[in-house]
C-alpha positions in Angstrom: -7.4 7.2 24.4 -6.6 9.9 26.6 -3.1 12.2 26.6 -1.2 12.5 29.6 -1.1 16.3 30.9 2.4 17.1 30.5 4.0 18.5 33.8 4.1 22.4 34.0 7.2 24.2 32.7 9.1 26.1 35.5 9.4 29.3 33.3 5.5 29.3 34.4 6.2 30.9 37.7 7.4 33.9 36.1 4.0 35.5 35.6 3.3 38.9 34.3 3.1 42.1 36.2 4.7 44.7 38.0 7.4 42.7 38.0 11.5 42.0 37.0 12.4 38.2 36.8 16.0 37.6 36.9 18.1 34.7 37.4 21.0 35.4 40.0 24.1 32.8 39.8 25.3 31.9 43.6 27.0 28.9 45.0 27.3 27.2 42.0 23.7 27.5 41.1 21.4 29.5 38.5 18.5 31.2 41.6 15.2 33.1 39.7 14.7 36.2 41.9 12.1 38.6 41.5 11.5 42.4 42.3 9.0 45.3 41.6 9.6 47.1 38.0 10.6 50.3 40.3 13.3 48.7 42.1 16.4 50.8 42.8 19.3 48.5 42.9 21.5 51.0 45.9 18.9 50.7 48.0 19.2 48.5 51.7 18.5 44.8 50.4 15.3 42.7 51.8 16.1 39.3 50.7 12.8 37.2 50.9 12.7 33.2 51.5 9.6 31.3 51.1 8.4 28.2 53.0 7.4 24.7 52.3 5.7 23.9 49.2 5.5 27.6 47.9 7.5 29.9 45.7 9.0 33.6 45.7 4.8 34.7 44.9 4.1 34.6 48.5 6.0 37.6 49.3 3.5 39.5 46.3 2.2 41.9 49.0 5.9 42.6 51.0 7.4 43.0 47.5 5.3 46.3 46.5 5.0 47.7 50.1 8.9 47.1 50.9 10.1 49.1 47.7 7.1 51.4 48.1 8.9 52.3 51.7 12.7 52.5 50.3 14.1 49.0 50.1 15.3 46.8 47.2 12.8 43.7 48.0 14.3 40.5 46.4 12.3 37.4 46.6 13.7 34.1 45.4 12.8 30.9 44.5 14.7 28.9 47.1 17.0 26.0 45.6 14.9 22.9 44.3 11.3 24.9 43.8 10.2 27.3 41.0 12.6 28.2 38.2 15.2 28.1 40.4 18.1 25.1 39.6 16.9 22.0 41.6 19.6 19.8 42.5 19.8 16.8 43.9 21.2 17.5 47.0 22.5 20.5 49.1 19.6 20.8 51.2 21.6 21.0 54.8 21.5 23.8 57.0 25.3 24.5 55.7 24.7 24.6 52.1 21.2 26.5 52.3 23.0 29.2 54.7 25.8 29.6 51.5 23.3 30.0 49.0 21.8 33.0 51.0 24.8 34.4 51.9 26.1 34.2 48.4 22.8 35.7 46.8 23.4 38.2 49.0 27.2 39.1 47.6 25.8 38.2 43.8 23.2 40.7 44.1 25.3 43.2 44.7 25.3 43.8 48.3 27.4 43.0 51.5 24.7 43.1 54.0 21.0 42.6 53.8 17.7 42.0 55.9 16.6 38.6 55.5 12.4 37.7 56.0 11.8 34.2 56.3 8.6 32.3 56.6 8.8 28.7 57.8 11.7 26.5 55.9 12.8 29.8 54.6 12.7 30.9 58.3 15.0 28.6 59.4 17.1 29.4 56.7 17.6 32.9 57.9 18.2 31.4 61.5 21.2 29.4 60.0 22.3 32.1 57.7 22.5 34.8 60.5 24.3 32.6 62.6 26.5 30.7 60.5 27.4 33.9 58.2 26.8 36.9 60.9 29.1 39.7 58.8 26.1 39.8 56.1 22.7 39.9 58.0 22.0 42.7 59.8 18.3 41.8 60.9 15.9 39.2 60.3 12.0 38.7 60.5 10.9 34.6 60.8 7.3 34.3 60.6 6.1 30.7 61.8 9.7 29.7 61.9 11.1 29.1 65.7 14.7 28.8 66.4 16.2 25.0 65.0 17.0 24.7 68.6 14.1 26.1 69.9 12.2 23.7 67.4 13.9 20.3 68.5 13.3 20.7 72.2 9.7 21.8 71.7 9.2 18.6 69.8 11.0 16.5 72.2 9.5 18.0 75.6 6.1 19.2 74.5 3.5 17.3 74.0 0.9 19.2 72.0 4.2 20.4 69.6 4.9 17.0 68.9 1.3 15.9 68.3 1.1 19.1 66.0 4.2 19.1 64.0 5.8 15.2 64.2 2.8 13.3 62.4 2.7 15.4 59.1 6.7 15.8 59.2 6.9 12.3 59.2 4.8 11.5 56.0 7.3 13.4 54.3 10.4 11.2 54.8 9.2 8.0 52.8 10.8 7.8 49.6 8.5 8.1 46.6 5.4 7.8 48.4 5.5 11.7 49.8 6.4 12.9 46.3 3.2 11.3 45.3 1.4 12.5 47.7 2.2 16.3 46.7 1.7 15.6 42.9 -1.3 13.5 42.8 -4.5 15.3 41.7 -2.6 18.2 40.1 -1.7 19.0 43.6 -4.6 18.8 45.2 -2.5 18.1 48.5 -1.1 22.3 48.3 -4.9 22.8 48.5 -5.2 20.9 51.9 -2.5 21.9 53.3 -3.4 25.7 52.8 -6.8 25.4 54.7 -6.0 23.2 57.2 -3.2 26.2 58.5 -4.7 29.3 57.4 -7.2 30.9 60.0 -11.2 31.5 58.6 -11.0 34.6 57.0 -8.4 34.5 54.2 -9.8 31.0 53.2 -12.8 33.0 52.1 -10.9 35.5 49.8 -10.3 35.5 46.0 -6.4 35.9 47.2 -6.5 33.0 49.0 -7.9 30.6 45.6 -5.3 32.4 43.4 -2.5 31.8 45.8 -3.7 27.6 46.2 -4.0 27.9 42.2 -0.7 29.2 41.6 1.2 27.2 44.1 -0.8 23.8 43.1 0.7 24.9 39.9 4.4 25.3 41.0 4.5 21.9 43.2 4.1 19.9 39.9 7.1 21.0 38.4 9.5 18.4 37.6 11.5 17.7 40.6 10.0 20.3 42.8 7.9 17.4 45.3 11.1 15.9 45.5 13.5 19.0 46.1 10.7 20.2 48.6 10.7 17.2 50.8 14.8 16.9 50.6 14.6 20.0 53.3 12.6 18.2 55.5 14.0 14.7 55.2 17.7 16.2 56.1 16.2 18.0 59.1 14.6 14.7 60.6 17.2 12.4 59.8 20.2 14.8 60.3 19.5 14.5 64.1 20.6 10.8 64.3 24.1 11.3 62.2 27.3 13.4 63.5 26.6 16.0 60.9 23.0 17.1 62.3 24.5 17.5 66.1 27.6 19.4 64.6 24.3 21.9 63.0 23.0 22.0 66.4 26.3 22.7 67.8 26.9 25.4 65.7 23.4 26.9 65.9 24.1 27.3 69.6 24.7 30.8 69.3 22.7 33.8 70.8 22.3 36.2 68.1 22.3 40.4 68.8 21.3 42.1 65.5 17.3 42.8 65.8 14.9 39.9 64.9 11.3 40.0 64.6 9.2 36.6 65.1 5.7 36.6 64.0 3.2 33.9 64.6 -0.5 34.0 63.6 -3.0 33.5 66.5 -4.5 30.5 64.4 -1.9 28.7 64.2 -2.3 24.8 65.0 1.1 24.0 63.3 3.8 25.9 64.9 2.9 27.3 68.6 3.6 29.7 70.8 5.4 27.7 73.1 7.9 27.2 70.0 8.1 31.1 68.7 8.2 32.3 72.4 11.4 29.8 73.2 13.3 31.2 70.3 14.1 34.1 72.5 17.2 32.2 74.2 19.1 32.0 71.0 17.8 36.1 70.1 18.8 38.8 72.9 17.0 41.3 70.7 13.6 39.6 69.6 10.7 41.4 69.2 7.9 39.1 69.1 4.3 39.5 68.2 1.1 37.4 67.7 -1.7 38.3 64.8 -5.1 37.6 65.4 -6.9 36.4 62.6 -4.3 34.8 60.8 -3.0 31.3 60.6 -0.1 29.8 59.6 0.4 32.4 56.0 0.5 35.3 58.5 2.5 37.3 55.4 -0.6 36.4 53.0 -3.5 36.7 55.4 -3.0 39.8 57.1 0.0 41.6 54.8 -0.7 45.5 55.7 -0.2 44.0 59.1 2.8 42.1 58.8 4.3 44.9 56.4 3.9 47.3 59.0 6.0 45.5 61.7 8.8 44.3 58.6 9.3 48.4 58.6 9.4 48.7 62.1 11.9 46.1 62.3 14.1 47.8 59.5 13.9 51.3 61.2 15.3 50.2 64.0 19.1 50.7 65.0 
């Protein structure tokens, strides 16, 4: 008779390196955050925020090259994933703008920078607009505007072909928590090569990252946390509370915002990234060849170049 492979612990996302794991306590819950050994805690804060199905290790090659250049780079396990608290609810565009806007003031800092790749994109979009005083730029890579977002899917489409279908999956109960877990996450795996462009795919980076994050989406109650995001943004835009979001959201932001897209990118167009430029007066936006959807993780020294640009600037 066989054993059962017990479910990984969380603590196992807090791998050796160069590397300080700390847990941060904001909006009533316990974050992990991680930064380089040789952080320097006065420095301008670079909070980092992950996207879907992932942890704080995909910002491994900002986190060096951001501290390397003068910043305190933070990355976080968002709420719900990693060794971060996961609980069962909270994952509106309110409550996920508090929780970065209280990391923010429990690390120590008034303002900060905020990067952002896909759900943790549109995270920074709500944050910056929703809590203004804290964030004085922001970088969303494959992460349009919410607005931007919902009339690209409604008027476009080639959007809606690309983005609807897998988005929808995710809202059945049960079934899309399955369908993360099953084959010790062999769905990570899939969904990693079918958005990153050629190259990385070939790269011993590339299987460490799918190893690591097949790893992480087996945690208990990280499938389910994971698809919570996703279920409130589809179903929050047939109740009163997702058109007060949208409402809200309405805004055109000033501070300086960089949107990066990766050329290969089948998931989120340009169409998308290009129309978040009504709701940013100040965007700079640029497209990365050879790179898909993981822009941060397929070409860093190229994304890390522009993050620094985007900091330098007034």
């Amino acid at each position: 008779m066989t054993t059962a492979t017990p479910p990984p612990d969380p603590t196992l996302v807090r791998f050796d390196g160069p590397w300080r794991h700390f847990d941060v306590r904001a909006n009533g819950l316990r974050f992990h955050a991680v930064e380089t050994q040789r952080f320097v805690a006065d420095r301008p804060l670079v909070l980092l925020l992950h996207g879907f199905g992932e942890f704080w290790w995909s910002w491994r090659h900002q986190l060096e090259a951001l501290t390397d250049a003068g910043y305190r780079a933070v990355a976080v396990d968002l709420r719900g994933y990693g060794d971060s608290d996961k609980p069962p609810r909270g994952y509106d565009g309110w409550t996920l703008a508090g929780d970065t806007h209280a990391l923010i003031r429990s690390l120590g800092h008034s303002t900060a920078a905020l990067v952002g790749h896909a759900d943790g994109g549109l995270v920074c979009w709500a944050t910056a607009t929703l809590h203004p005083a804290v964030v004085n730029r922001v970088a969303v890579l494959a992460s349009p505007h919410p607005r931007a977002l919902k009339h690209g899917v409604l008027r476009n489409a080639e959007e809606r072909s690309a983005f609807l279908a897998p988005f929808l999956h995710n809202q059945l109960p049960r079934l899309g928590e399955r369908r993360l877990t099953r084959g010790n996450g062999a769905f990570v795996e899939q969904y990693f090569r079918e958005r990153s462009g050629a190259a990385w795919k070939e790269t011993d980076d590339f299987a460490e990252a799918v190893t690591r994050n097949r790893m992480a989406i087996q945690i208990p109650g990280v499938a389910h946390c994971s698809l919570e995001y996703r279920r409130w943004a589809f179903r929050s835009q047939f109740r009163t509370d997702g058109w007060r979001f949208m409402d809200l959201m309405n805004k055109q932001l000033r501070i300086p915002i960089l949107a990066v897209r990766g050329r290969d990118d089948e998931y989120i167009l340009d169409s998308l990234m290009a129309g978040s430029r009504r709701w940013a007066s100040n965007m700079d936006y640029r497209i990365l060849s050879g790179a898909g959807h993981f822009a941060h993780q397929e070409v860093p020294a190229e994304v890390n170049a522009l993050l620094l640009e985007l900091l330098e600037r007034p």
